[in-house]
C-alpha positions as CSV (number, residue, x, y, z in Angstrom):
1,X,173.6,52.3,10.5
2,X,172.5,50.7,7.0
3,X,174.4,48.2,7.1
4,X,173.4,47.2,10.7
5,X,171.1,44.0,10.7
6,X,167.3,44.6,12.7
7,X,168.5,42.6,15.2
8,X,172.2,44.6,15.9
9,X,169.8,48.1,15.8
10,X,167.5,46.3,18.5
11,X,171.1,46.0,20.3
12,X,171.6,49.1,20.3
13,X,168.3,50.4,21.6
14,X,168.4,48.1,24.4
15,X,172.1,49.5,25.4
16,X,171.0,52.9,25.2
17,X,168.0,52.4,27.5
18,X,169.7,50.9,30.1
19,X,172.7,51.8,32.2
20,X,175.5,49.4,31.6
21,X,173.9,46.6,30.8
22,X,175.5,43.7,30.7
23,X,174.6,40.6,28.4
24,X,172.3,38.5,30.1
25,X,170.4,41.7,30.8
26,X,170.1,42.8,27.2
27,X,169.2,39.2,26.2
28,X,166.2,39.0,27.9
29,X,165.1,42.4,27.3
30,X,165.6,40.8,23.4
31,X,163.9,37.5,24.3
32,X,160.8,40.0,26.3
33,X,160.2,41.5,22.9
34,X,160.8,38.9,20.4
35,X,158.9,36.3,22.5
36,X,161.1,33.7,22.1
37,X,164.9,32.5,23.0
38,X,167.9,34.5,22.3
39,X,171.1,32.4,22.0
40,X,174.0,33.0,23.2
41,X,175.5,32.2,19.6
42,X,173.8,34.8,18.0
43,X,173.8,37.6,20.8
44,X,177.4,38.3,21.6
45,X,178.5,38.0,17.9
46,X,176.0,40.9,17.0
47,X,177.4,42.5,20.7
48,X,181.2,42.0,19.1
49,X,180.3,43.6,15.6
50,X,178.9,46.5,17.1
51,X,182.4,46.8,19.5
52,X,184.5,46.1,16.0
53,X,182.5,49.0,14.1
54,X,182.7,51.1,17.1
55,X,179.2,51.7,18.0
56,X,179.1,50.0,21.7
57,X,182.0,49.9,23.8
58,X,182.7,46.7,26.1
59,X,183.4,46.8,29.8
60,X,184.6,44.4,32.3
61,X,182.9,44.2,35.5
62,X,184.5,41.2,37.0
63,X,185.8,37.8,35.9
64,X,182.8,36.8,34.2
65,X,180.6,39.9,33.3
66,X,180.8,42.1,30.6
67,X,179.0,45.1,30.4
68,X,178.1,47.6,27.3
69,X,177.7,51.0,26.1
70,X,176.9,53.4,23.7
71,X,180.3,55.4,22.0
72,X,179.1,59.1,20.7
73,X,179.2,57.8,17.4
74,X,177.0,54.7,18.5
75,X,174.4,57.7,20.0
76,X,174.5,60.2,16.6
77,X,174.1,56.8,14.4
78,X,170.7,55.9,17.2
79,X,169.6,59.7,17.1
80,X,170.3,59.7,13.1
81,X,168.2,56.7,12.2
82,X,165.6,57.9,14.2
83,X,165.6,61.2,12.7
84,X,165.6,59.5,9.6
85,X,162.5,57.3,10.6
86,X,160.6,60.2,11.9
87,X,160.6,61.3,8.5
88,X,158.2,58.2,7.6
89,X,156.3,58.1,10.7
90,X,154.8,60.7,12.5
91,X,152.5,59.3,15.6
């Protein structure tokens, strides 16, 4: 997870809060919190690093739609950097 960019962990909370998403959905769940436009250029790169390090698995739902998910190791590496935070942050 260290070597993940801000912006691929964001990914991968957005995936893990939602069932299946696929990527319009998890772009404007990005563009909600960043308050501002997510391009397509620079979301489904990040989306394809995270399939090639085998954190999120990619789905086909039809033709056009793609859909994503969390692998195991994709949910120990989430549950792991936030164990890891916790230890900095205690709310």
């Amino acid at each position: 997870m260290y070597d993940l960019t801000g912006f691929q962990r964001d990914l991968l909370f957005v995936i893990a809060g939602e069932e299946e998403p696929h990527g319009l959905a998890i772009k404007e769940e990005l563009e909600e919190y960043y308050e501002k436009e997510i391009h397509h250029g620079r979301l489904y790169p990040n989306l394809d690093t995270l399939v090639d390090k085998g954190l999120v698995e990619k789905g086909r739902r039809d033709r056009r739609t793609n859909f994503y998910t969390l692998t195991r190791r994709g949910r120990r590496e989430l549950e792991a950097r936030r164990e890891w935070e916790s230890q900095y942050v205690d709310l």
